[in-house]
N, C-alpha and C positions, 0 to 999 in steps of 0.2 A: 756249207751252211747257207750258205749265200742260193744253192739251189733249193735246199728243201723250206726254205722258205717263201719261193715262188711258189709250190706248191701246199700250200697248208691254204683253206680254204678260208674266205674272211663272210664273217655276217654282214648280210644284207644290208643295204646304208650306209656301210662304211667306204670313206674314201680317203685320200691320199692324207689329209689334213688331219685325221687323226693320229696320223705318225710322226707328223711334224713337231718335232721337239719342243720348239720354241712358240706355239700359238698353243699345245699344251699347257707350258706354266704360263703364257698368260691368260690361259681359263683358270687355270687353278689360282694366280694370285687375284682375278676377280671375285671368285669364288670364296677366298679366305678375306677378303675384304666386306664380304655381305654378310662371312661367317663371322666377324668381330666387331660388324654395327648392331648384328641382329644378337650376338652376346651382351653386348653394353646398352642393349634398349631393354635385354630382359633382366639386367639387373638392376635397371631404373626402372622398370614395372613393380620389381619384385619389392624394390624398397618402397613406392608409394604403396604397393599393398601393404605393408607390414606395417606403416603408419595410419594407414585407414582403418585397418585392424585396433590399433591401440585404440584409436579414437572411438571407435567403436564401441570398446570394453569399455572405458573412463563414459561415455554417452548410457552404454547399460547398467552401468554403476549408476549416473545421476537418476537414471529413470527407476529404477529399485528402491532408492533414496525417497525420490516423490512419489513412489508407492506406498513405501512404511510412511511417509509424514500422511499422503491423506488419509491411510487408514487409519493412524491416530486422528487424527482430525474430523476423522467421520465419528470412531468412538469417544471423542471428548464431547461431539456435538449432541450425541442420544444418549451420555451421561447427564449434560447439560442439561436436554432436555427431560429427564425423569425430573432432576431436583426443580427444574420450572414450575414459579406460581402459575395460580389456575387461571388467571389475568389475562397472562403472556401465553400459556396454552393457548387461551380460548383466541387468540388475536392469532396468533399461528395458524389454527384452525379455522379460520374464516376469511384468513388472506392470504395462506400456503405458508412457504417456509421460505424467509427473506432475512436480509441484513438490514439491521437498522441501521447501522453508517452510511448504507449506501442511497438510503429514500433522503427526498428531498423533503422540505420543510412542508408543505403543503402536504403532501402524504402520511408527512409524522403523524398530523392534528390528527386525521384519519384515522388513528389507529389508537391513539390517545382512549385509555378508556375514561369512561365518566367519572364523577365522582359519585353517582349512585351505584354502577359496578362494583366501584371498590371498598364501599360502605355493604355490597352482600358480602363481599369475603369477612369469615368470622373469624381469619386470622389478624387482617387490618383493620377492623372494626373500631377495636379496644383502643390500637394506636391513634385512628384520626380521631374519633371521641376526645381524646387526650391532645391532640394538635389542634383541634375546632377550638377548643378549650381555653388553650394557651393565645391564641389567635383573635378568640374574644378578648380576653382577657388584657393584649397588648392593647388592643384597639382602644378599649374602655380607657387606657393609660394615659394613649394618645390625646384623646378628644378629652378627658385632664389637664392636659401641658399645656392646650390647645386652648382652655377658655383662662389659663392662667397669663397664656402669654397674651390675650386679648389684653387682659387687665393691666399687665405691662405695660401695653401701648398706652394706652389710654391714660395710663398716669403718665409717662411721659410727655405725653401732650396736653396732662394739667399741669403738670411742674415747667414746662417750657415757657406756658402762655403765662403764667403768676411768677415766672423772673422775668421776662418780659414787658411785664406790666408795672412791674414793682424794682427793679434793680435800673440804673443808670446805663450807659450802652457799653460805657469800660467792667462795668462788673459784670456785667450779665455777658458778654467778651469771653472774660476772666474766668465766670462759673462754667460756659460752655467749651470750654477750653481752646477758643481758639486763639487766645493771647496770654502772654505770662504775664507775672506781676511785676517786673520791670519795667513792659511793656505800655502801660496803664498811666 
């Protein structure tokens, strides 16, 4: 055996060191060494993919979510806007389409309509006719209370000066209560 194996021809490149038993398995256990970092790197690949994955799906979920909410949000808004008075149209329509929460005070007045605007609408008419009204009407009350409490004054500052004039300093003390009648 020993001869016909001198004769059996070997491929090209090959030399002695491939037959050597022992630098064999130490390719091979280098080999199975790269073969079970490069096992245990793809199944730490494979697990972050599967959790990117999830994240993924829970991410396409939220974003579905804030699909259906705008598109509610868009039909609540052109419900909104149909049942909008013609006021609030017309401010719409001449300064686009905005939040009022969001404009600053200076901007509100801005858009404030008049109160001759709101005196054309013949749905609000009837009502401010009815508040102008009432609003007279306080006023008139006011400026009432207003010459009554003049009158007030003014007698207290005749009743002050005529105990003053006419009462001793213990009684007129006494009447103004700044002393009691022990006191005296």
């Amino acid at each position: 055996m020993i001869q016909k194996l001198s004769r059996i021809p070997y491929p090209q490149g090959t030399d002695k060191s491939h037959f050597d038993h022992e630098a064999n398995l130490h390719r091979i256990g280098r080999v199975e060494e790269q073969l079970t970092s490069n096992i245990h790197s793809m199944n730490l690949l494979r697990a972050q993919i599967a959790k990117e994955e999830e994240l993924v799906k829970e991410e396409e979920a939220q974003l579905e979510q804030l699909e259906r909410s705008l598109q509610s949000n868009q039909a609540f808004r052109r419900q909104q806007s149909r049942n909008m008075h013609p006021v609030a149209r017309k401010i719409i329509q001449d300064h686009g389409e905005f939040d009022l929460l969001d404009l600053e005070d200076e901007n509100k007045k801005e858009l404030e309509p008049s109160v001759s605007d709101l005196f054309q609408d013949e749905e609000l008419r009837p009502m401010l006719q009815q508040l102008q009204n009432h609003l007279n009407s306080m006023h008139n009350n006011i400026a009432d209370v207003t010459k009554v409490t003049k009158v007030i004054k003014n007698t207290d500052y005749y009743l002050e000066s005529f105990a003053a004039s006419t009462l001793d300093t213990g009684k007129y003390r006494q009447a103004a209560g700044t002393t009691t009648p022990d006191q005296t």
